[in-house]
PAVEXTI-417204 format. One line per field, with one value per residue: residue in one letter; y, x, z of N, C-alpha, C in turn; residue number from 1. Coordinates in steps of 0.05 Angstrom, whole numbers, plus 5000, padded with zeros to 4 digits. Atoms other than C-alpha are relative to their C-alpha. Layout:
// residues N
r: [A, ...]
n_py: [Y, ...]
n_px: [X, ...]
n_pz: [Z, ...]
ca_py: [Y, ...]
ca_px: [X, ...]
ca_pz: [Z, ...]
c_py: [Y, ...]
c_px: [X, ...]
c_pz: [Z, ...]
k: [NUM, ...]
// end
This chain:
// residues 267
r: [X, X, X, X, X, X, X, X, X, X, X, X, X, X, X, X, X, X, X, X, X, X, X, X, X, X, X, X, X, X, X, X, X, X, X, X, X, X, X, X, X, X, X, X, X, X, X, X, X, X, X, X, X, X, X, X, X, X, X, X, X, X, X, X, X, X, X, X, X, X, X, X, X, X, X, X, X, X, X, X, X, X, X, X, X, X, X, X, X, X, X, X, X, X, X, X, X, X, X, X, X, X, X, X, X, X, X, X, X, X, X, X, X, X, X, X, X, X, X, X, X, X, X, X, X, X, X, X, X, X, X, X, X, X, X, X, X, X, X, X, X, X, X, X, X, X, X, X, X, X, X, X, X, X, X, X, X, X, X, X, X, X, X, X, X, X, X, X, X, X, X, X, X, X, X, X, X, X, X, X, X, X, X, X, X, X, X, X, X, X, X, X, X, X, X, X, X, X, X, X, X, X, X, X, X, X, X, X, X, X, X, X, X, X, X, X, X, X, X, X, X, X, X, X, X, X, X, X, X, X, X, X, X, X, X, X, X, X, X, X, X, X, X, X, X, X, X, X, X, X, X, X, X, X, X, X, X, X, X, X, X, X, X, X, X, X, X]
n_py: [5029, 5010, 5026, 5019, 5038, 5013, 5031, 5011, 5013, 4981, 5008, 5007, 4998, 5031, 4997, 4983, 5019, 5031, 4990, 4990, 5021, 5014, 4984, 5012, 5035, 4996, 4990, 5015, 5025, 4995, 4985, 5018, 5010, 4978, 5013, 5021, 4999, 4984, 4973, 4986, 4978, 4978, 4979, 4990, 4966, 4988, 5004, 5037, 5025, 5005, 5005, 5023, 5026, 5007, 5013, 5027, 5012, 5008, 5029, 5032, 5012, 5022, 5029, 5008, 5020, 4979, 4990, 5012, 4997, 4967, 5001, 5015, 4985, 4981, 5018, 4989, 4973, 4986, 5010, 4997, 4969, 5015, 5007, 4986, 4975, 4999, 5003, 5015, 5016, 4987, 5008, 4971, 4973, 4983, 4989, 4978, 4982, 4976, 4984, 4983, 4992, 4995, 4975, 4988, 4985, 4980, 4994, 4985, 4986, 4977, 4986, 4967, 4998, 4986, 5022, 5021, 4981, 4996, 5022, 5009, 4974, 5003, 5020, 4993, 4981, 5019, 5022, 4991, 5025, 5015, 4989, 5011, 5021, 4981, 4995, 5022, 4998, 4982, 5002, 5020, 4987, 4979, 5017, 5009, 4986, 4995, 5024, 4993, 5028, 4998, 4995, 5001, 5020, 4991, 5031, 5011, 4979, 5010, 4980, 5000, 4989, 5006, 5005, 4975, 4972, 4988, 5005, 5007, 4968, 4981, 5011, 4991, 4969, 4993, 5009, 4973, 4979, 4995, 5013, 5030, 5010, 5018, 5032, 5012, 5032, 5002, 5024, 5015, 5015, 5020, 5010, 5006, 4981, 4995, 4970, 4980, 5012, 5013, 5029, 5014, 5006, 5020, 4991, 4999, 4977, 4990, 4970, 4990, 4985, 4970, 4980, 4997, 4996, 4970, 4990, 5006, 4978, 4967, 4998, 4991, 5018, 4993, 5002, 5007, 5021, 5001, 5022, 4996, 5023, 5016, 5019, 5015, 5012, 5033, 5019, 5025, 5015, 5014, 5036, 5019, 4991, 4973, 4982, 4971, 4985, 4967, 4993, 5007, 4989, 4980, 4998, 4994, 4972, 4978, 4986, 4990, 5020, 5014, 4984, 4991, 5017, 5007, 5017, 5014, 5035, 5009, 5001]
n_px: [4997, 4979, 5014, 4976, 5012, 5006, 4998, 4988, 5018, 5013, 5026, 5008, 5021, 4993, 5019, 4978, 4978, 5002, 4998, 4973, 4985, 5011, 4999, 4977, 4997, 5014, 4973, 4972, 5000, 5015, 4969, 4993, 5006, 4993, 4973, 4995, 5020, 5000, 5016, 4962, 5000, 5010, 4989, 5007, 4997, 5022, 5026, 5018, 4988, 5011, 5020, 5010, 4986, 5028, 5022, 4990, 4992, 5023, 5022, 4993, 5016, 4980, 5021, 5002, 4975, 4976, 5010, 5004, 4978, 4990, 5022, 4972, 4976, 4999, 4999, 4982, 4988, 5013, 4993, 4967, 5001, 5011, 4983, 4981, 5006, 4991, 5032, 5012, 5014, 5023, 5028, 5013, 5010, 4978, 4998, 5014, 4994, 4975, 4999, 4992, 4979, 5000, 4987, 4987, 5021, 4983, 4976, 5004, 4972, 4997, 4992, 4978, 4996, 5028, 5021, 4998, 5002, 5021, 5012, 4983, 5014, 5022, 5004, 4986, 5013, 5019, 4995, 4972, 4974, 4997, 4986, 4972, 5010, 5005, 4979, 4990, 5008, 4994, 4965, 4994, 5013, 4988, 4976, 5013, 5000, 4974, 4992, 5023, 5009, 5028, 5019, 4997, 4980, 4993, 4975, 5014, 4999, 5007, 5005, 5000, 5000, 5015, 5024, 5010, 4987, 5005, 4981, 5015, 5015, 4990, 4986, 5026, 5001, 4980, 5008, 5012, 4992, 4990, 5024, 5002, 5015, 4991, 5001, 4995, 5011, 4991, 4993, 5011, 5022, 4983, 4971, 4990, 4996, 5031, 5014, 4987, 4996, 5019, 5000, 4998, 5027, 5012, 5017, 5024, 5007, 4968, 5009, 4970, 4987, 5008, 4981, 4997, 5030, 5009, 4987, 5015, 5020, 4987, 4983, 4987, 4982, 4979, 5010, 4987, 5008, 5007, 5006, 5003, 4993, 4983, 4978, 5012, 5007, 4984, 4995, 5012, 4984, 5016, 4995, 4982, 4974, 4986, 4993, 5008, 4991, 5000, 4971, 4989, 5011, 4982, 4973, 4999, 5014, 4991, 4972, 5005, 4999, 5017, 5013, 5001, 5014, 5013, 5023, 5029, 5008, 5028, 5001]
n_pz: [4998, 5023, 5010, 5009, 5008, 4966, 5012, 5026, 5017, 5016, 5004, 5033, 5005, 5018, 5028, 5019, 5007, 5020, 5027, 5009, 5012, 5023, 5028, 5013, 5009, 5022, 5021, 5012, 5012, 5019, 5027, 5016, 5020, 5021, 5016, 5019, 5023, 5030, 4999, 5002, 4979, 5010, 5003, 4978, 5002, 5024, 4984, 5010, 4999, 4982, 4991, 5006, 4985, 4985, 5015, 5007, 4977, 4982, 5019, 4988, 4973, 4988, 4996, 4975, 4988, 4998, 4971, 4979, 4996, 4984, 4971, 4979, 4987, 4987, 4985, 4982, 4992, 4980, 4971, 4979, 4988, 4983, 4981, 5001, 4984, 4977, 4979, 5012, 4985, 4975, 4996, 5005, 4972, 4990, 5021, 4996, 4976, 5004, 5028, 4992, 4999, 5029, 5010, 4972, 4976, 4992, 4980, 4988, 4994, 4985, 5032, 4990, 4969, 4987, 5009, 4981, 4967, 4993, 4994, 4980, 4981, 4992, 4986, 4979, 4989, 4989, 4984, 4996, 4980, 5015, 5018, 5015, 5031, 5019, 5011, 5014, 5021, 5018, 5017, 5022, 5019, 5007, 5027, 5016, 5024, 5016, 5009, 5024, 5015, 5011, 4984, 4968, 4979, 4971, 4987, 4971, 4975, 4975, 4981, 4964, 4979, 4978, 5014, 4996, 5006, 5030, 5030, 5017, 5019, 5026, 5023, 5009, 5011, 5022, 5040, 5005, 5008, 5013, 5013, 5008, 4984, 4967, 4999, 4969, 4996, 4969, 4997, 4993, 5011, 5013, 4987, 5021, 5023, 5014, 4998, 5016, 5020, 5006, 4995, 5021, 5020, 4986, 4977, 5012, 5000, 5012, 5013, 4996, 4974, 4986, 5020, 5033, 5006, 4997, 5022, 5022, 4996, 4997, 5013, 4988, 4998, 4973, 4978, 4973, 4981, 4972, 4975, 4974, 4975, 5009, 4982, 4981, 5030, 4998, 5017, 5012, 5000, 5011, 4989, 5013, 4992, 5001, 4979, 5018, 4951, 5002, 4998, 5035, 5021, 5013, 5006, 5034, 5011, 4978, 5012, 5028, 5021, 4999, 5004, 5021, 5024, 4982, 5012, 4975, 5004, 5006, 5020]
ca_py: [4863, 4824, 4757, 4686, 4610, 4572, 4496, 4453, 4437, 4460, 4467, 4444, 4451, 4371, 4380, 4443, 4396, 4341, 4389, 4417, 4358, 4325, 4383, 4374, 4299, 4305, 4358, 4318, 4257, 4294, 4332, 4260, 4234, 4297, 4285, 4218, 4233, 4282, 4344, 4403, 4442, 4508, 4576, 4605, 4683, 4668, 4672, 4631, 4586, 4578, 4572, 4524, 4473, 4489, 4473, 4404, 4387, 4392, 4338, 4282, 4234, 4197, 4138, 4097, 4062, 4130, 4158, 4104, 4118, 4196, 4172, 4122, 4178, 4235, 4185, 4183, 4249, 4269, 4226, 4239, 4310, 4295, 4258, 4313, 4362, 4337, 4327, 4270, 4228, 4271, 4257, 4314, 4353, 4362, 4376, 4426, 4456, 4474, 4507, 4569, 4572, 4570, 4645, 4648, 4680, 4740, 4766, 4815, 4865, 4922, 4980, 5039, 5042, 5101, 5037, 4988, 5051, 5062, 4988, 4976, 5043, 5016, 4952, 4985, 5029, 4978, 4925, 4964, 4907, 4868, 4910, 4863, 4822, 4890, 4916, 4851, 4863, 4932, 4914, 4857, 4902, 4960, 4903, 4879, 4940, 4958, 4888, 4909, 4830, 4821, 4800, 4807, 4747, 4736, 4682, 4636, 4678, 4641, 4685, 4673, 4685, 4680, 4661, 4714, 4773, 4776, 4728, 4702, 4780, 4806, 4755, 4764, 4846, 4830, 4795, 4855, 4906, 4877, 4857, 4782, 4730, 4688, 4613, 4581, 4514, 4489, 4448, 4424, 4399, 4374, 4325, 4309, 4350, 4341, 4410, 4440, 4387, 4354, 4284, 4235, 4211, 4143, 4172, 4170, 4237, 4259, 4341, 4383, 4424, 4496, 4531, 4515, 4519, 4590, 4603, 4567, 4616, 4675, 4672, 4701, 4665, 4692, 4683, 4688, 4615, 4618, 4555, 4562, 4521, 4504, 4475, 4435, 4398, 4320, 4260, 4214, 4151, 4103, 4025, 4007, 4052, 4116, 4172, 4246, 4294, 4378, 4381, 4335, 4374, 4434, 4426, 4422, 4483, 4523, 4509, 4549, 4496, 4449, 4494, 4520, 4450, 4432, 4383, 4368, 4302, 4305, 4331]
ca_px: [5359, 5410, 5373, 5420, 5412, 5384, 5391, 5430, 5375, 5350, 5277, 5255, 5179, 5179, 5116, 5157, 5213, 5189, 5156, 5214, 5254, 5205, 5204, 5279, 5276, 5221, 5260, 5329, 5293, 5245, 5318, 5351, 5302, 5296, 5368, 5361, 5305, 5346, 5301, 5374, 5373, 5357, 5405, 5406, 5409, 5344, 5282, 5242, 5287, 5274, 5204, 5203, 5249, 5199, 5142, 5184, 5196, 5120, 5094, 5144, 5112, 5153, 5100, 5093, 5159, 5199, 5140, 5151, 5226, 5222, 5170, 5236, 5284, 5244, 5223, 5292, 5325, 5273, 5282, 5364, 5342, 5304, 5355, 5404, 5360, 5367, 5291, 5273, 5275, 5218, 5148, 5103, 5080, 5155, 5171, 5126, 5137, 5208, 5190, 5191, 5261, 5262, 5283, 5327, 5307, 5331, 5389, 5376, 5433, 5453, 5461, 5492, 5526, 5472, 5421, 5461, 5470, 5400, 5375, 5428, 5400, 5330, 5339, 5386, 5338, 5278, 5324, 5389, 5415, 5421, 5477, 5540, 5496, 5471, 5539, 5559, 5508, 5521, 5603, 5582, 5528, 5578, 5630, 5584, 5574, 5641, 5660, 5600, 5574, 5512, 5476, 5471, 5518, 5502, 5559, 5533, 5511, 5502, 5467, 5478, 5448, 5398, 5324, 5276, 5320, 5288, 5338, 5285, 5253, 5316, 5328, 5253, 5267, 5324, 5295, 5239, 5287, 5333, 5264, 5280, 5233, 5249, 5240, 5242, 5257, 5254, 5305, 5268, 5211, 5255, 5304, 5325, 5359, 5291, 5271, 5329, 5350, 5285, 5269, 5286, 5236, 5224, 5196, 5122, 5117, 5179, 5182, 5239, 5271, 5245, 5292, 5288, 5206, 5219, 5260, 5214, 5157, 5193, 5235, 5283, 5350, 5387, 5328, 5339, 5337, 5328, 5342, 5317, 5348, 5401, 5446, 5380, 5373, 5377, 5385, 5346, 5363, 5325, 5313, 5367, 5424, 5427, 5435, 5393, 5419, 5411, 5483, 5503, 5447, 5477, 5546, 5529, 5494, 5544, 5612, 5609, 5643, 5601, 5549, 5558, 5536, 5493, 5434, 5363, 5351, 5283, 5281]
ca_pz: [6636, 6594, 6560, 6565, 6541, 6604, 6570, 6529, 6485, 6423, 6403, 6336, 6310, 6292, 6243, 6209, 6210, 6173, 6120, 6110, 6106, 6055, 6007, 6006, 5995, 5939, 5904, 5898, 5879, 5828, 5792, 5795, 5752, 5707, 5693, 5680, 5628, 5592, 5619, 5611, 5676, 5676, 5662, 5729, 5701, 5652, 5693, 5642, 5630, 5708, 5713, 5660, 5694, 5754, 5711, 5686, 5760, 5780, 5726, 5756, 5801, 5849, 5844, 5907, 5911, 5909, 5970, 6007, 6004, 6023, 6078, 6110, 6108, 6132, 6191, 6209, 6198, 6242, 6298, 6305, 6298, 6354, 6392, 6381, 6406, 6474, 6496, 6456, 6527, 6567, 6566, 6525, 6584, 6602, 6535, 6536, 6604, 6585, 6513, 6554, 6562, 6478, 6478, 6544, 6611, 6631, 6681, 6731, 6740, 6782, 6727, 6771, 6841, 6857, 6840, 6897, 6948, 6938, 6949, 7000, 7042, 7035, 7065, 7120, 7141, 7157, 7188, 7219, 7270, 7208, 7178, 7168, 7117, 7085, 7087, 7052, 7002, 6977, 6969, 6925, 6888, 6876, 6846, 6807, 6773, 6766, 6737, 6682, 6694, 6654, 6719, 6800, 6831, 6903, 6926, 6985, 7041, 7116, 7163, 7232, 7290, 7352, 7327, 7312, 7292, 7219, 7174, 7133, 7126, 7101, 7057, 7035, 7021, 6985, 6933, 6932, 6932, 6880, 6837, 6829, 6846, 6917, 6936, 7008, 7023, 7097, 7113, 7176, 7137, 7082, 7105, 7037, 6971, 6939, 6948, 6918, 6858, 6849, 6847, 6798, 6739, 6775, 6838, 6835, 6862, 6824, 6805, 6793, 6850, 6880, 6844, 6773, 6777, 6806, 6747, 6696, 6721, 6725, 6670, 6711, 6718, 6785, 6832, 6908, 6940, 7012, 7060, 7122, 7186, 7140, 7204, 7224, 7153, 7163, 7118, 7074, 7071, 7020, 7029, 6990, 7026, 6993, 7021, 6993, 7057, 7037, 7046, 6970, 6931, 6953, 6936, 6862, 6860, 6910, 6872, 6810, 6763, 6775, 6778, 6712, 6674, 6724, 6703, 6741, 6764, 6744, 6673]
c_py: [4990, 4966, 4976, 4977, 4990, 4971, 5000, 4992, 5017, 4988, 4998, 5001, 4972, 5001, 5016, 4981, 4977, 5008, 5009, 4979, 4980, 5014, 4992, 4975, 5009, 5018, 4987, 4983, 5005, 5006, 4977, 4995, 5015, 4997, 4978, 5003, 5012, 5037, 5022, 5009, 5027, 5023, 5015, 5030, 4994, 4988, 4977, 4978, 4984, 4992, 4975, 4977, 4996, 4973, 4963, 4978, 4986, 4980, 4973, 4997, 4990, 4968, 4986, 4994, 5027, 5020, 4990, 5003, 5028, 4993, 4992, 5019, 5024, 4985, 5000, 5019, 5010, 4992, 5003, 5024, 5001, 4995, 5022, 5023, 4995, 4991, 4980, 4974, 5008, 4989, 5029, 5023, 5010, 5006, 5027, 5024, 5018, 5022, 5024, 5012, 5002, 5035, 5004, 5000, 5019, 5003, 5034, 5015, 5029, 5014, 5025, 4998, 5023, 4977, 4982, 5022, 5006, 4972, 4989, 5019, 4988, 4983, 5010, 5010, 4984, 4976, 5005, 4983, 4977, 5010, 4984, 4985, 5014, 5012, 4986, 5008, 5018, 4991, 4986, 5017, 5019, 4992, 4995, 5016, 5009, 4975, 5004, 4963, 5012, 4994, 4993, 4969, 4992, 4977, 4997, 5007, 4985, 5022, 4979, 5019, 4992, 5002, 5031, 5027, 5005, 4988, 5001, 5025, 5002, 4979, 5003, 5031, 4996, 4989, 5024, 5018, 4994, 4995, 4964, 4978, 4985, 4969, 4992, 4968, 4994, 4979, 4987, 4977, 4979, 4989, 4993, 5021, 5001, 5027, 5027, 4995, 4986, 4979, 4987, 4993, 4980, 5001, 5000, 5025, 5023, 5033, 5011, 5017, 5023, 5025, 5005, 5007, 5027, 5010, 4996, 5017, 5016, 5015, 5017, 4987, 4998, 5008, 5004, 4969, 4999, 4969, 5005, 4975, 4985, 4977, 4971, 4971, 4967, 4982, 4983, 4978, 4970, 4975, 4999, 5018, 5029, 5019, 5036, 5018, 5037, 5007, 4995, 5021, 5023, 5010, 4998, 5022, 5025, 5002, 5004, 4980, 4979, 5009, 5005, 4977, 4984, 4978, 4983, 4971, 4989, 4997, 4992]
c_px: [5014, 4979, 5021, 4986, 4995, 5009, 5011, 4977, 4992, 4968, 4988, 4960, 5002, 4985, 5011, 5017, 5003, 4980, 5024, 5020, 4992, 5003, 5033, 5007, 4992, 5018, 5021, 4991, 4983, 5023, 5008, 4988, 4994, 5021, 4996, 4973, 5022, 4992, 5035, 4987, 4999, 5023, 4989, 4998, 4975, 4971, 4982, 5009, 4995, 4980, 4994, 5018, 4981, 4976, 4995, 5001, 4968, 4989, 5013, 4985, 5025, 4991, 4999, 5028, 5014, 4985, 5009, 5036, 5006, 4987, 5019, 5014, 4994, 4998, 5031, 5016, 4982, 5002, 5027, 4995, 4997, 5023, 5025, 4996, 5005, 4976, 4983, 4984, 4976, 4976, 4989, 4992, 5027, 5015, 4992, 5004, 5021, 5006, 4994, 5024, 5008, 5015, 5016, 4989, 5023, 5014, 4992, 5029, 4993, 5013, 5021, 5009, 4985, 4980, 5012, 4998, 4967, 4978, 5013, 4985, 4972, 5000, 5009, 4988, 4973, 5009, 5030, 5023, 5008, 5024, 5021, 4987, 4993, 5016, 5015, 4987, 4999, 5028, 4993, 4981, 5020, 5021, 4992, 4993, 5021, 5027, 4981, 4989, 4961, 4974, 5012, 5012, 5006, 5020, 4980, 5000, 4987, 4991, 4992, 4998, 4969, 4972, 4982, 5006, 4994, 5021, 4983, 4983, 5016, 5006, 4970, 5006, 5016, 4992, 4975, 5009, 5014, 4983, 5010, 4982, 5012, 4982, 5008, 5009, 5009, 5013, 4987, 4983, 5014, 5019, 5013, 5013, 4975, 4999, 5014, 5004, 4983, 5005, 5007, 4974, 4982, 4980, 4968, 4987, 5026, 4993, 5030, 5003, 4981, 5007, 4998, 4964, 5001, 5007, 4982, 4976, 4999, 5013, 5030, 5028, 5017, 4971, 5020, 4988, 5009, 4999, 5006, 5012, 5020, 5017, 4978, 4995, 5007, 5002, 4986, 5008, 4977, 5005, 5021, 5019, 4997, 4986, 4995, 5005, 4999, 5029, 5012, 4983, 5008, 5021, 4995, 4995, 5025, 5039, 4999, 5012, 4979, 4963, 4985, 4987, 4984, 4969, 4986, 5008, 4972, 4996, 5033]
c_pz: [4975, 4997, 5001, 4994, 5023, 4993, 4980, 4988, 4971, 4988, 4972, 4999, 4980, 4973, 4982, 4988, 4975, 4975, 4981, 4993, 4968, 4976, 4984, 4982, 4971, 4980, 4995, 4990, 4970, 4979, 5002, 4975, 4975, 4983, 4978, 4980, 4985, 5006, 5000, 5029, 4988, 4999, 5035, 4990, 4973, 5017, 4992, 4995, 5039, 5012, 4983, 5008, 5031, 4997, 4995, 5027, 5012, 4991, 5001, 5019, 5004, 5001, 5032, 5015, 5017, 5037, 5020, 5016, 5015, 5029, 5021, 5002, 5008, 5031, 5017, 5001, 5021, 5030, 5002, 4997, 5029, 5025, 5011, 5018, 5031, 5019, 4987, 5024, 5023, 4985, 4986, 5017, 5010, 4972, 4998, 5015, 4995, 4971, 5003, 4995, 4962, 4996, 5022, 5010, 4998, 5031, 5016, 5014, 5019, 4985, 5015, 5026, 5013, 5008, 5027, 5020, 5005, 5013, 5027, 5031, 5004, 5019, 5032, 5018, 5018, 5018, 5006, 5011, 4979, 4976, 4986, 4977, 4985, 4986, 4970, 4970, 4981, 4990, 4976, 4977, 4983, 4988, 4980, 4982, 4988, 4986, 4967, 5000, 4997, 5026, 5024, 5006, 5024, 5004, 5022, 5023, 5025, 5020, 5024, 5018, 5013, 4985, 5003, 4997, 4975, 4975, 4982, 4990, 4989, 4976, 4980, 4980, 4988, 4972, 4986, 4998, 4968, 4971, 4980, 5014, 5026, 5002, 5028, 4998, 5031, 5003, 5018, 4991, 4976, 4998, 4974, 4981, 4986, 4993, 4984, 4964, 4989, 5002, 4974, 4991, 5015, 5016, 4991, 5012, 4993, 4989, 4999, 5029, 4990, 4975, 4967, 5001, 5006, 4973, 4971, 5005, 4990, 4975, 5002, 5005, 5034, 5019, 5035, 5009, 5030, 5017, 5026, 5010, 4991, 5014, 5008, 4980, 5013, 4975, 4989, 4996, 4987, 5008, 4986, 5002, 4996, 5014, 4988, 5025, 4968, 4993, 4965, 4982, 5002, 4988, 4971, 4990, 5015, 4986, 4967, 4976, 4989, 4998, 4968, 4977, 5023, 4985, 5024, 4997, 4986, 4972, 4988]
k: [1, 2, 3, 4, 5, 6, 7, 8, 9, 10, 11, 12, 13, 14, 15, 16, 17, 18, 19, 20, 21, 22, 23, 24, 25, 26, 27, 28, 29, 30, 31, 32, 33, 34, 35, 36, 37, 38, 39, 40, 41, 42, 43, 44, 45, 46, 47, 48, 49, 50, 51, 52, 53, 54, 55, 56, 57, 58, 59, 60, 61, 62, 63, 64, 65, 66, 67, 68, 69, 70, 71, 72, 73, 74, 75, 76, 77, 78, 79, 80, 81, 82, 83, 84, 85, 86, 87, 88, 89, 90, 91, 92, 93, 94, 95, 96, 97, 98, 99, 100, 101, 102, 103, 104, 105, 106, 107, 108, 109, 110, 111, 112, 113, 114, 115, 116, 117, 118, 119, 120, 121, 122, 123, 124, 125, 126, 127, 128, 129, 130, 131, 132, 133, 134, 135, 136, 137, 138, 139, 140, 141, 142, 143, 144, 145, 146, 147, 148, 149, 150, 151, 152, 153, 154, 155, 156, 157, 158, 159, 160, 161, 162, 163, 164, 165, 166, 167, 168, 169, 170, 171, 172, 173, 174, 175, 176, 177, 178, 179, 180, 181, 182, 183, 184, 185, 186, 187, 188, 189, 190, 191, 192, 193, 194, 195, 196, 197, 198, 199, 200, 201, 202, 203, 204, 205, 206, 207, 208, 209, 210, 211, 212, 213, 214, 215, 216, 217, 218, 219, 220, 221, 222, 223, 224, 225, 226, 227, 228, 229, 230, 231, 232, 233, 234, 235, 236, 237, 238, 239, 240, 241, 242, 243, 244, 245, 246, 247, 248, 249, 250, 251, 252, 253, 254, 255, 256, 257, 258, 259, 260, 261, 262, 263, 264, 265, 266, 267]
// end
């Protein structure tokens, strides 16, 4: 498994942060006034001459005025840190939630074309009348290794055909054979994108989409998502016109550009 960045964000330890920023402060404002005393600076190549400019540093006070001054500018270096990072507008619990993704997730790859003929053969074997989609899935395994990408790539796969022939198994075994986790969403039941892109913050039962929670679990990045009844999917349609239909939330996730800077509605 190859490890990648999942989010634009970066995660700062604010309390770290704002020791760290203070020591700085305090130091520059303690050597100004050293200067302006007179105290020499110290010989960088004579140790004691180093410790005792230390020494000279620890017996300034800043008095109140000069606290009250480091106190205003750690205050706000810390908050456009903050802003910069990217997660300053969530709520702590979603703060939280995503401090997972802090080291990546990992990518699930197909390492040898033995490795896809052998996952390809399993599935084949338990569900035969189901071959052109198995077929489908070894070619793209066996590119995929000879492309060397860091992880498995299924493009958007439609299976058609007469009810009851096992779509929803194989699409089940494939995420057990290729060991990534899996995710359903029924379009019947959910006439809306909800399910895939989550809800907005507003909502009062607002969550993110299917998908990213499998991923935030799992730490997994290339999950299988599974929509059942895809053709049967209908349309939401809020009091005030708009319009959440299966069809718009997929299209962001389904053409890879767009794809690629993709951003929840929720978080």
């Amino acid at each position: 498994m190859s490890k990648i960045k999942f989010i634009e964000a970066e995660f700062h330890n604010a309390d770290k942060d704002r020791r760290a920023i203070r020591q700085r402060l305090e130091r520059f404002l303690k050597t100004r006034r050293a200067l302006e005393r007179g105290i020499v600076p110290p010989d960088p190549e004579d140790r004691d001459d180093r410790l005792r400019w230390e020494t000279e540093l620890m017996q300034i006070g800043l008095g109140r005025e000069g606290q009250d001054r480091v106190d205003r500018r750690v205050g706000r270096l810390v908050e456009r840190r903050a802003a910069a990072a990217g997660l300053s507008h969530l709520k702590l619990d979603d703060r939280r939630a995503l401090e997972v993704l802090r080291n990546g997730v990992e990518l699930i790859r197909i390492r040898t074309e033995h490795q896809a003929d052998e996952i390809a053969a399993g599935i084949h074997s338990g569900m035969p009348w189901m071959a052109p989609a198995t077929d489908l899935l070894w070619k793209l395994m066996r590119r995929s290794v000879r492309n060397g990408d860091a992880g498995f790539r299924l493009p958007p796969v439609l299976l058609d055909g007469p009810p009851g022939i096992g779509k929803s198994i194989w699409a089940r075994q494939l995420g057990t054979a290729l060991g990534v986790p899996r995710c359903g969403v029924e379009a019947t039941a959910e006439q809306a994108s909800f399910g895939i892109v989550g809800t907005q913050g507003g909502w009062s039962n607002a969550q993110p989409g299917r998908p990213l929670l499998t991923i935030l679990k799992h730490l997994i990045a290339n999950p299988v998502v599974v929509v059942n009844e895809a053709a049967e999917a209908g349309v939401a349609t809020s009091t005030k016109g708009n319009c959440f239909g299966l069809t718009e939330g997929l299209l962001s996730l389904l053409e890879p550009s767009s794809a690629a800077s993709w951003q929840c509605h929720y978080y």
